[in-house]
C-alpha positions in Angstrom: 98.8 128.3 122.2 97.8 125.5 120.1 99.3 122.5 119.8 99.8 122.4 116.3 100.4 125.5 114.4 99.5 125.9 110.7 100.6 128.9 108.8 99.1 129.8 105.4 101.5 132.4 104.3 105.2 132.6 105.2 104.9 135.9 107.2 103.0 133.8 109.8 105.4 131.1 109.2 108.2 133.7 110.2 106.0 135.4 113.3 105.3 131.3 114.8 109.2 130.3 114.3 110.3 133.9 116.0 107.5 133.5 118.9 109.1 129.6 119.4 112.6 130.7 119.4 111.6 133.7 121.8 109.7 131.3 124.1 112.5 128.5 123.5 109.7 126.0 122.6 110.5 123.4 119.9 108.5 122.8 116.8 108.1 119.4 114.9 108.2 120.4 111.1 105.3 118.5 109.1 105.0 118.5 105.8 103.3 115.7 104.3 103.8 113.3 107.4 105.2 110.2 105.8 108.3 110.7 107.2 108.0 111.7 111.1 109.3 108.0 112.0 112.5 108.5 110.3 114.9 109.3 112.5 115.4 110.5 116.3 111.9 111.1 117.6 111.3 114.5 118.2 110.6 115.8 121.4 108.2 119.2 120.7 106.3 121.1 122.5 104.3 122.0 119.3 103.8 120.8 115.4 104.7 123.1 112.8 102.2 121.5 109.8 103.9 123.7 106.4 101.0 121.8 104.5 100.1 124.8 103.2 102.6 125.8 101.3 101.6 123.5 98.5 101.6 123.5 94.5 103.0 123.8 91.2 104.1 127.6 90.5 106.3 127.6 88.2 106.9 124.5 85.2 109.2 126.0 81.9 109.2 122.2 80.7 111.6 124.2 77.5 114.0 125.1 80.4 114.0 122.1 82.7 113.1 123.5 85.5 110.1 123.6 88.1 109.5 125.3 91.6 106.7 124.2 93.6 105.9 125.3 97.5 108.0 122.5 99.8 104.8 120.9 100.6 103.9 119.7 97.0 102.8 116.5 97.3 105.2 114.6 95.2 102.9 112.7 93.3 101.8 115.6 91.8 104.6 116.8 90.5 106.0 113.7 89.4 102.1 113.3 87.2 102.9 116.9 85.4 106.5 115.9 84.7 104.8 112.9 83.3 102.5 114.8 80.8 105.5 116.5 79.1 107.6 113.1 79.6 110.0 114.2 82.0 110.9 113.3 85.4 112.9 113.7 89.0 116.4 112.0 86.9 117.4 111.2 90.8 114.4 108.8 90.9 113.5 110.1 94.7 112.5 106.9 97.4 109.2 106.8 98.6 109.3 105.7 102.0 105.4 106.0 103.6 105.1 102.0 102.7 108.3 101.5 104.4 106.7 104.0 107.6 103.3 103.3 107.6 102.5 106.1 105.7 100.5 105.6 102.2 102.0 105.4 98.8 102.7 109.0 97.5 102.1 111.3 100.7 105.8 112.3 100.7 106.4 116.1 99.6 109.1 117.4 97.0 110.5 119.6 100.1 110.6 116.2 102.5 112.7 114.3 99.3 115.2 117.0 99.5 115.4 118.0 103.0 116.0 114.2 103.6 118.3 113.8 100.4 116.1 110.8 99.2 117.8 109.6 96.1 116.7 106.4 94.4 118.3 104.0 92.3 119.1 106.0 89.3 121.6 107.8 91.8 124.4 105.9 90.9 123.9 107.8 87.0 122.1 111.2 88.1 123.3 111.8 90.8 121.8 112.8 94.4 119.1 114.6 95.0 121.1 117.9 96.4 122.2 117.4 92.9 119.1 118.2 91.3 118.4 121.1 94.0 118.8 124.5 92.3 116.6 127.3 95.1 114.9 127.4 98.0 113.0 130.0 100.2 112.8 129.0 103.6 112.6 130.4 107.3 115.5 130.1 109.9 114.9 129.3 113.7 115.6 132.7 114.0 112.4 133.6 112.2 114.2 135.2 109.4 113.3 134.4 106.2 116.2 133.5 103.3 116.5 132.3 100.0 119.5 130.7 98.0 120.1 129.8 94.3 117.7 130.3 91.4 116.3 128.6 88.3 119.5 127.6 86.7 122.8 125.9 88.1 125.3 128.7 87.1 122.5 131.0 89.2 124.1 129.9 92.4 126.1 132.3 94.1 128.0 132.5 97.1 126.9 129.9 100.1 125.0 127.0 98.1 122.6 127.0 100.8 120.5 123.8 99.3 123.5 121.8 99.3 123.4 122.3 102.9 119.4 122.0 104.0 119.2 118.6 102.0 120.2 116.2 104.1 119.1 118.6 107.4 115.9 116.6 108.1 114.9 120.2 109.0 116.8 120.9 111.4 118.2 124.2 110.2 115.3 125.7 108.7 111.6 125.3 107.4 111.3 125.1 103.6 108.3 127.3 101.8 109.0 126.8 98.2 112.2 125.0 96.0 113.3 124.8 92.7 114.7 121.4 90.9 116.3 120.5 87.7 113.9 118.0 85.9 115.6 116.1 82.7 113.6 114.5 79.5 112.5 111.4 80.5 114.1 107.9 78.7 112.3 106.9 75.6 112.4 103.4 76.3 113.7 101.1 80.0 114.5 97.5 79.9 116.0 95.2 82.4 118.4 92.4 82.1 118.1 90.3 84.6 121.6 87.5 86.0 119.5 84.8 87.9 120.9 82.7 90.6 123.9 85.1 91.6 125.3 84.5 95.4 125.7 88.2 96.8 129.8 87.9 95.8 129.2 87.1 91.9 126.1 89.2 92.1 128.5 92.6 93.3 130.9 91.4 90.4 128.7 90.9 87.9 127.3 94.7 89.0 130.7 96.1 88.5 131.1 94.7 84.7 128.0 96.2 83.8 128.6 100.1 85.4 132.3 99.8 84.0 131.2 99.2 80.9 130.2 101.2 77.8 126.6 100.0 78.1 125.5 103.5 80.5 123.8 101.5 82.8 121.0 103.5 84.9 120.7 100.5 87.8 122.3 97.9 89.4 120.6 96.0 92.0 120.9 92.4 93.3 118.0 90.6 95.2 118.5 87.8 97.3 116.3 84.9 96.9 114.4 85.9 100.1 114.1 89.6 98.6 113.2 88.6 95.2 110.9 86.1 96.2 108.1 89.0 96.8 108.6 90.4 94.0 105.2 91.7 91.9 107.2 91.3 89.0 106.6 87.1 87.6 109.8 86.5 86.5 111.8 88.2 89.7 109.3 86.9 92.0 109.5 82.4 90.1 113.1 82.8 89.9 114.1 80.6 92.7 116.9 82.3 93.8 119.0 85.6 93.7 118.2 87.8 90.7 120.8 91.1 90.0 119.1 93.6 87.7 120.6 95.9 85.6 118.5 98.8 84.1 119.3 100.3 80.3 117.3 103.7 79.1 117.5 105.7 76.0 116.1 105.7 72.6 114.9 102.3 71.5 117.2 100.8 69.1 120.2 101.8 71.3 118.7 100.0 74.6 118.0 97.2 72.6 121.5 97.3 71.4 123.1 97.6 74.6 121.3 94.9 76.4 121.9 92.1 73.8 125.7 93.1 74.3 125.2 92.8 78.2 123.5 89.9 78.0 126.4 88.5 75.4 129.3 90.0 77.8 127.9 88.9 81.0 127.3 85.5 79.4 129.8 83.6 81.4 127.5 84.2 84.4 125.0 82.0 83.6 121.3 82.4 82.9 120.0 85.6 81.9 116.2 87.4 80.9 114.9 90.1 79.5 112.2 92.9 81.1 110.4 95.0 78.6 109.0 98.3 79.9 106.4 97.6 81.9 107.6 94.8 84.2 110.9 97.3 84.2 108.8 100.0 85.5 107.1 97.6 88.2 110.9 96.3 89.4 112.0 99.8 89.9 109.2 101.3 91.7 109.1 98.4 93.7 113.0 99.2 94.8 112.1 102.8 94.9 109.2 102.3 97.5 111.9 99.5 99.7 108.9 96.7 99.2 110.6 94.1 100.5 111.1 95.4 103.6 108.0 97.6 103.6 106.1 94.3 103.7 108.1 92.8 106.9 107.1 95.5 109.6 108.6 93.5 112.0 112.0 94.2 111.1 114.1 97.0 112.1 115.5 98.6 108.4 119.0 99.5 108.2 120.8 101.6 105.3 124.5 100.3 104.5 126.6 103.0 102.6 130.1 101.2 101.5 132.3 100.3 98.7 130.2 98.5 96.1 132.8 95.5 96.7 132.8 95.2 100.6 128.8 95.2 100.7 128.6 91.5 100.7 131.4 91.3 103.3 129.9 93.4 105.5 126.2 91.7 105.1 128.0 88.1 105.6 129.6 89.5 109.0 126.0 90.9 110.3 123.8 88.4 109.2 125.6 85.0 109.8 123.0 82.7 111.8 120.5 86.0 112.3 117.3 86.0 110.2 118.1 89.0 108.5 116.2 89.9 104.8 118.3 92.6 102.8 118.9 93.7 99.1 121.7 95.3 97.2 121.2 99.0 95.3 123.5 101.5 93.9 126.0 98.3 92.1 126.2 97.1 95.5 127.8 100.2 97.5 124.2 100.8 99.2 122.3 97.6 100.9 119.1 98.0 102.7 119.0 95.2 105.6 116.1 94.2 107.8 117.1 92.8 111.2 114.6 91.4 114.2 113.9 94.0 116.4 111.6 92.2 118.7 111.6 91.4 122.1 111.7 92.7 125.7 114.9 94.6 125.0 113.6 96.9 122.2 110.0 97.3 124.1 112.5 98.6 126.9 114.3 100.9 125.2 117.4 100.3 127.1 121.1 100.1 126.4 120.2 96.2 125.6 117.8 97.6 122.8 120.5 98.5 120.6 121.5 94.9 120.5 117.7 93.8 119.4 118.5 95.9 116.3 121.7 94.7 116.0 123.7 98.4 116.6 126.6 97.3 117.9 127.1 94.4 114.8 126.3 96.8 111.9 128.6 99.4 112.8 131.5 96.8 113.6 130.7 95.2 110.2 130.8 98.4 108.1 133.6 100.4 110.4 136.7 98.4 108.6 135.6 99.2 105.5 134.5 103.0 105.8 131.1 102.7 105.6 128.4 103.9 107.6 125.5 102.7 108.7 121.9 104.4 109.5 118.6 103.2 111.2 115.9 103.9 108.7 112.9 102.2 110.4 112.7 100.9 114.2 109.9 101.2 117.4 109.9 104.7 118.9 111.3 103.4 122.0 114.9 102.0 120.1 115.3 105.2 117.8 115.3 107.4 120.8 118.0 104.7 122.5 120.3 103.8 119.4 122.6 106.1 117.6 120.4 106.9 114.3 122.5 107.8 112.2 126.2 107.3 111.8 127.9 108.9 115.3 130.2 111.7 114.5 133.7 112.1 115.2 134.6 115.0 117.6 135.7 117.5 114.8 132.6 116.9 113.0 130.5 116.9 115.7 131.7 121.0 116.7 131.2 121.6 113.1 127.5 120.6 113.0 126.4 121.5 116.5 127.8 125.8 115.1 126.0 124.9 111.7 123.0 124.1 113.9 123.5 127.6 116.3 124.2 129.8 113.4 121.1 129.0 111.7 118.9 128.1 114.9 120.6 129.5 118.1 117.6 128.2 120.2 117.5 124.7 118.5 113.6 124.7 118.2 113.4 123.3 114.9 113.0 119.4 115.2 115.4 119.3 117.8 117.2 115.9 118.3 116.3 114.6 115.1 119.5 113.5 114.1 121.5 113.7 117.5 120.8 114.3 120.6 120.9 117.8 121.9 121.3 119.1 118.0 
């Protein structure tokens, strides 16, 4: 058999997933690619490329809706969204810079399956959010479908709810459908220079609680900001806390003066028209300032917007650590060293190159969790990826796994070993 299987239609898709689960011989789903160093590596006897199953089929622009095979590129969807000014509202992360991948290789089916929501999250929602149907093929080899083309269209299980956030582990997505929304007549951004991370995570909180409908709240460190593309994040000389206002043009005007005006107290404050706005935002979307620093191993923080800087202090005090705030603070994306015999070994000392056994003390008291976005091979196969799961949880997901792939030959370990 080959080593890489590519299936054109999903009846081969079924046969090669039913011949693997027969066989007992595990399958690395590829879509686009960007994404196969996020997470556990996966050891497979075979690739399972769904490339294929690519393009637009259906756009009703009238009904906000679109479905597209899982292996749309998502560049492509995002520049016909753009021709009738609407958009993905949960503002999906690219992260092939932050992988090694190129710039828009990611697919609309990798976003959901890996529940990629960018920093409009805190106001759209999450990508799941967004996810209305699916067809896709079980490691049984059976093929299923869930939902429709509208939300109250669901019925019974709401199977996408489940797959995104899988990292395809449960099944192998052919075609999806999302809600799109109208995108914002006009973006600025009002930008609170020379924050510390405390003030910064205050001043974040004002501006969601406010009546102002904020769309993003983000605080970069002066090390962060620093590399900015964007001249007056990047001359700053210090920490700069963004927060993002859409709508029609005379009310985001509006509402950033009064920010600006309420937030006054804080000190210095600027102004980013659209462009520069859009620049900011992509640049947080795409995780530059780590994307640039391969040498760093990147962790994602999930924790009360108010115990982010707490948690940060605790992990990076006298490390040389570069990280940035998202999400008003409840979501930080930190770069630690992970350099050095100890990671190259991928012993149990290789967890401590990369910091494991700090992060997950830091965040722990405060009910957080912790995941390790990018590191070597050789540490993601001897670290605890993702957030470990208690013992109830644990039974739960390993029965989720069986019922929908009994032999576990779809991107087996992935998340956790021996799931």
């Amino acid at each position: 058999m080959p080593d890489s299987f590519g299936p054109e239609t999903i009846e081969q898709l079924t046969e090669v997933i039913a011949w693997a689960a027969a066989e007992e011989l595990p399958l690395e789903v590829i879509g686009g690619g960007s994404k196969r160093a996020l997470g556990r590596p996966v050891q497979a006897s075979h690739g399972l490329d769904l490339s294929r199953f690519t393009g637009i089929t259906l756009y009703e622009a009238e009904e906000l809706v679109l479905s597209a095979g899982a292996a749309t590129p998502l560049a492509e969807i995002q520049a016909a969204l753009a021709e009738r000014k609407q958009q993905l509202a949960f503002e999906p992360l690219d992260l092939g810079p932050l992988l090694g991948a190129p710039a828009g290789t990611g697919t609309i089916g990798g976003v959901l399956s890996c529940n990629l929501s960018g920093p409009r999250r805190i106001k759209a929602g999450a990508a799941r959010d967004h996810f209305l149907g699916l067809t896709a093929v079980s490691g049984r080899g059976e093929v299923f479908k869930s939902g429709g083309r509208v939300v109250k269209n669901v019925t019974g299980y709401d199977l996408g709810k489940l797959l995104a956030g899988s990292y395809g582990t449960l099944a192998a997505m052919t075609a999806v459908t999302v809600k799109v929304l109208p995108a914002p007549e006009k973006t600025r951004t009002v930008l609170l220079l020379g924050l510390d991370d405390a003030a910064a995570c205050q001043a974040m909180t004002r501006a969601l609680t406010s009546m102002h409908e904020v769309s993003g709240a983000a605080h970069l460190p002066a090390a962060a900001a620093a590399g900015s593309a964007v001249s007056y994040v990047a001359e700053a000389g210090g920490g700069v806390t963004a927060l993002r206002v859409e709508g029609p043009g005379p009310s985001v005007e509006h509402r950033c003066a009064a920010l600006r005006r309420e937030l006054a107290d804080l000190g210095q404050s600027e102004e980013l028209h659209s462009r520069n706005t859009a620049l900011l935002w992509q640049e947080l979307a795409m995780l530059r300032p780590l994307a640039e620093r391969p040498e760093l191993a990147v962790w994602r923080l999930s924790l009360p917007p108010q115990a982010g800087h707490r948690a940060v202090r605790e992990i990076t005090d006298g490390s040389q650590a570069l990280y940035y705030y998202d999400w008003g603070g409840g979501l930080v994306w930190l770069g630690l060293p992970a350099q050095g015999a100890a990671a190259e070994s991928g012993g149990e000392s290789a967890g401590e190159s990369a910091g494991e056994a700090r992060v997950r003390a830091a965040v722990a008291p405060h009910g957080g969790h912790a995941s390790l976005v990018r590191a070597p091979e050789a540490l993601r196969a001897a670290v605890a990826v993702f957030q470990p799961l208690e013992p109830a949880k644990a039974a739960l997901t390993l029965r989720i796994k069986d019922a929908f792939d009994p032999r576990h030959v779809l991107n087996p370990g992935r998340m956790y070993a021996g799931v």
